[in-house]
N, C-alpha and C positions, 0 to 999 in steps of 0.2 A: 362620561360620554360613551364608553365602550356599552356598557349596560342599553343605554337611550338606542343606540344603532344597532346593535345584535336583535332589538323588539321590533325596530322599525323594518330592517332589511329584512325579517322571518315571517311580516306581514302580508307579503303576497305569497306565501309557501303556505301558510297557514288558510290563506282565504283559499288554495288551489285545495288542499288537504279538505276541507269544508265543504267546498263545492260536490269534490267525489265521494266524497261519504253521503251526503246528503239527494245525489241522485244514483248516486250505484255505477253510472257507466259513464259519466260524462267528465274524464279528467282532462281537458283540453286546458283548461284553468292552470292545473298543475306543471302539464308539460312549459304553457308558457311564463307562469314565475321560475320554473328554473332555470331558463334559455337565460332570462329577464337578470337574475343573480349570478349566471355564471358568465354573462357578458360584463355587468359592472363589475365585478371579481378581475374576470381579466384586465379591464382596463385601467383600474386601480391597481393592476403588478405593475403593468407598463410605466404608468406614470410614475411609481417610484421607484423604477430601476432605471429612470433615466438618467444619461448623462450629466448633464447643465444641471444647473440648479435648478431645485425641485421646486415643483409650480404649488402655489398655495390653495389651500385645503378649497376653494370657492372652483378656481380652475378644474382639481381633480377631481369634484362634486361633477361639474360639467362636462366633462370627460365620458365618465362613467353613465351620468345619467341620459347619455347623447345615444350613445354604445349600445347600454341597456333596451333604450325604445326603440332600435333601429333593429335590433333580432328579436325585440317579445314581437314587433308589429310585423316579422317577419315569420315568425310561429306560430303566431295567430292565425296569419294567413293560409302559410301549409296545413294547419289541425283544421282546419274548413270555418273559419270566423266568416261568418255571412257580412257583414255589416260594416263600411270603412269608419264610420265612426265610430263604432262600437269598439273595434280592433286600436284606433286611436287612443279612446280613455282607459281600454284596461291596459294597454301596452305604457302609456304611458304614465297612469296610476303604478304598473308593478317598476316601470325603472324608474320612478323618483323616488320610489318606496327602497328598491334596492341598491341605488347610487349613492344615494345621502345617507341610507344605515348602513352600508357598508364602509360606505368613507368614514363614518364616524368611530364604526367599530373598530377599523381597522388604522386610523391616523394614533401616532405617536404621544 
């Protein structure tokens, strides 16, 4: 499973990487997969340095993938995403991408 979430969560990095290579100036893509990973990141430390007993793998998919879309859609915004739906599917394309392969990667 570690292998399956390391592909899965490098997939919006990879498409940001793609994007600015392939127009030369336009990395807005990039900046927002990696708000997008490093808000599921965080929220994935949280969760398992909690107290209480630790919430099960579907919880801290949830968590993170919550996390994730509420700063890519929020970086989207600041790099000048014209488009509320637009800013939608990719924010929330890159944090299910990054919530779930990083949960995976990173669960025990």
């Amino acid at each position: 499973m570690r292998i399956f979430g390391s592909v899965v969560a490098a997939l919006p990095l990879a498409f940001g990487v793609f994007r600015a290579a392939t127009t030369g100036t336009d990395v807005r893509y990039l900046w927002v997969a990696t708000v997008s990973t490093l808000a599921a990141g965080l929220m994935i430390a949280v969760t398992r340095r909690a107290k209480s007993p630790s919430p099960g793998i579907a919880v801290r998919i949830a968590f993170a993938v919550f996390a994730s879309a509420g700063a890519a859609g929020i970086c989207a915004f600041a790099v000048g995403g014209g488009s509320s739906p637009a800013i939608v599917m990719v924010a929330g394309g890159f944090a299910l991408c990054s919530g779930v392969g990083l949960t995976l990667a990173t669960d025990a």
